[in-house]
N, C-alpha and C positions, 0 to 999 in steps of 0.2 A: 802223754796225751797225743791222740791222733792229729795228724793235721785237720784247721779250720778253719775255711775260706773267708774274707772279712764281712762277705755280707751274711755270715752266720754268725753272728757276734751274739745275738740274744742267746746263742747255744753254748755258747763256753760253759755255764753253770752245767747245761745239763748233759755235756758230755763228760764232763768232770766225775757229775755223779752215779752217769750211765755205766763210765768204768770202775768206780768204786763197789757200786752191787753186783756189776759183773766180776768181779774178783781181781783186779786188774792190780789196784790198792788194796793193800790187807788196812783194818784197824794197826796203828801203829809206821806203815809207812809213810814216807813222804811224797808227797805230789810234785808232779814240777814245778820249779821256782818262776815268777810272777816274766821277768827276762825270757825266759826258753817259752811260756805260751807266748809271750807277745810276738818271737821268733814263728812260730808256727801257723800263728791265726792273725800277724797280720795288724795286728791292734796293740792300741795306744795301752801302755800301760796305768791309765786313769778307769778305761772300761774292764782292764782285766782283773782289775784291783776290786772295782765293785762286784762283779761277777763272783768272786773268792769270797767278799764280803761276803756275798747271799747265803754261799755255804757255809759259814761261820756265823753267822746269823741263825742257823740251821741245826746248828749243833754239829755240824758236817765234821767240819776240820778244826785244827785253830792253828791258830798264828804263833810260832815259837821266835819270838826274836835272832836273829845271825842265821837260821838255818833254815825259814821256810813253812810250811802247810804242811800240818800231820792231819791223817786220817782220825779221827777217834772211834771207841768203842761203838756200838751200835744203841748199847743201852744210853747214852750220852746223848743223840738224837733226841732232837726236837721232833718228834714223830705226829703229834698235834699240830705242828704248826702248819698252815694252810701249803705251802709252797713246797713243805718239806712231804707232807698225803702226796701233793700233785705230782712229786717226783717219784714218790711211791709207788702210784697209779701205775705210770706211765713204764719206770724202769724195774720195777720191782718182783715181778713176775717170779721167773726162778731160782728167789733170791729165797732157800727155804728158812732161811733163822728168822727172817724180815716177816717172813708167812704165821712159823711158829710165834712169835713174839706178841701180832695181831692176834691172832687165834685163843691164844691164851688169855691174853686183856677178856675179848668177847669170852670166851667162856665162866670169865668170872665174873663178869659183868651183865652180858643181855638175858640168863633166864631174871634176876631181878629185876630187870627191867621189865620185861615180859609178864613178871606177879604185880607191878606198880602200876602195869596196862591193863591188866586185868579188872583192877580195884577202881580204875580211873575213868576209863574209856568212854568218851562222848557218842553220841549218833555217829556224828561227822567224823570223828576218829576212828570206828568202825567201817564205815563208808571208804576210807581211805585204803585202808587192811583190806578192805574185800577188793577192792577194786585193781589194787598189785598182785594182788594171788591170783583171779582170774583174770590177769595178763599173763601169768606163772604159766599159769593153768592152760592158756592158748597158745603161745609159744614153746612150750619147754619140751619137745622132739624135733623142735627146729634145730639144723646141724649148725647153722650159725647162733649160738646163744647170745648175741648182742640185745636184742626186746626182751628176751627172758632173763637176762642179768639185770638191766634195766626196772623190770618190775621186782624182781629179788632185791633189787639192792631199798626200793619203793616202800618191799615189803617192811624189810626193820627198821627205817627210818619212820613210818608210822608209828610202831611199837615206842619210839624215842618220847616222839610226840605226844603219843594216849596218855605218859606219863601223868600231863600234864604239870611238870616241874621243869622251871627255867631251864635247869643247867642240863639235864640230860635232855630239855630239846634243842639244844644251843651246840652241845657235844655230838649231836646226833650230824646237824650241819657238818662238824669237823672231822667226824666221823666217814662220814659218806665216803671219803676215795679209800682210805682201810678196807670199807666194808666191801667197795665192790672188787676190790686187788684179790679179794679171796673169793669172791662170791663169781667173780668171772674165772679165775682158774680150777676151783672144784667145780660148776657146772662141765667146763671142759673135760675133766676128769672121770665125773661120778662113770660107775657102770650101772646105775640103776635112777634115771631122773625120773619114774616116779616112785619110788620109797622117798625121794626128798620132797616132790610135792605134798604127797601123803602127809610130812612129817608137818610140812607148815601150813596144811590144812589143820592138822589135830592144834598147832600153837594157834590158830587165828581163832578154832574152835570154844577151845580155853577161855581166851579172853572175850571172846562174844558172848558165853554162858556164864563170865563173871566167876572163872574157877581160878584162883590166885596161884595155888597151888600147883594146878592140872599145867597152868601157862608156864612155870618155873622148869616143870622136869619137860616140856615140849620143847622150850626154847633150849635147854640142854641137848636135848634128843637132835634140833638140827643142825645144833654148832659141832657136837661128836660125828655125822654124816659129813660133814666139811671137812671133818679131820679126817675119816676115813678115804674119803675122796683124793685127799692130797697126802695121805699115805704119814700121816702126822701121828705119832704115839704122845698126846699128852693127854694129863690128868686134871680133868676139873677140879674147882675147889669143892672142897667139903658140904656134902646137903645140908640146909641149914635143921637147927635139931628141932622146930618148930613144925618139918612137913612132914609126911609121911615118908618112912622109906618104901613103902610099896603100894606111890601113886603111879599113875601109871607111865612108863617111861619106855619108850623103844627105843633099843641102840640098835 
């Protein structure tokens, strides 16, 4: 661990985990022992000890009696959990398994979500979808994408919500730093921002005409442009056998 000066003390955690996703700790290694941070930053070992805790709390590390803090798997993470998205957010960038792993969940997950918004969708649910897209829609050639990830990230968290079921509006909250860790580095990426407008105009379209189906293979269509963007080869799950295979879908 790099050295850290005592009035960074809230940062132990997050430099811990800054060098874990930077590669610094593999899954499997050991971190340094609770003694050698308090040597480096300066601090009481009661603050260091909680700090460790957060990340064991986390699913980060765990605690092996005699020997110290191992790294664990990534699948082991607590990736839900509020503190553990935030660290996501923040340090997770080019961290690609971390991207692939997100990417994957959403694509088995938001085109149903997306057919649930279809079947659901209030005025005011509607209202919300319009109104992120045509933020989309006004920033998205701006060379800083910060307002246009912003309404992007706007955008599917509405879709959560059209739901209108507890738990996926509840996951959509826990949701949100995930969404935007990708949604801020394929904007960065894409070579084509408007094919991806386009894409989540046709998904807001869907669910505005009440097409359950049409919403399923669009909201497909924008998570595979994500992929593309971040140079991702993975495989959505299986169309369900109830839609058409040839509604319409643009990859």
């Amino acid at each position: 661990m790099k050295d850290t000066a005592p009035h960074d003390a809230h940062h132990v955690a997050d430099q811990l985990i800054k060098e874990i996703l930077d590669g610094r700790y593999q899954p499997g290694d050991f971190i340094p022992k609770e003694l050698e941070i308090c040597r480096q930053s300066g601090l009481s070992r009661n603050v260091v000890r909680r700090h460790l805790g957060a990340l064991v709390n986390g699913g980060i590390i765990e605690r092996i009696s005699g020997y110290g803090s191992r790294v664990r798997e990534f699948s082991q993470w607590h990736i839900l959990d509020p503190a553990v998205t935030d660290w996501l957010t923040r340090f997770a960038g080019p961290h690609l398994e971390i991207q692939r792993e997100i990417l994957s969940f959403r694509l088995t997950v938001e085109p149903w979500v997306a057919m649930m918004a279809a079947g659901s969708a209030t005025a005011r649910d509607l209202v919300a979808i319009e109104e992120a897209f045509e933020g989309m829609q006004h920033h998205h050639l701006e060379e800083d994408t910060t307002r246009h990830d912003h309404c992007d990230v706007s955008f599917h968290v509405a879709l959560y919500y059209a739901t209108h079921n507890i738990v996926w509006s509840q996951l959509s909250h826990v949701l949100r730093p995930s969404i935007h860790l990708l949604v801020s580095q394929s904007n960065t990426r894409t070579l084509d921002p408007g094919h991806s407008l386009e894409s989540h105009r046709r998904l807001m379209d869907a669910v505005r005409m009440r097409q359950p189906d049409e919403a399923y293979h669009a909201a497909l269509t924008v998570l595979e442009n994500t992929a593309r963007a971040l140079n991702m080869d993975i495989t959505p799950a299986p169309t369900p056998v109830h839609l058409p295979l040839n509604a319409p879908h643009v990859g």
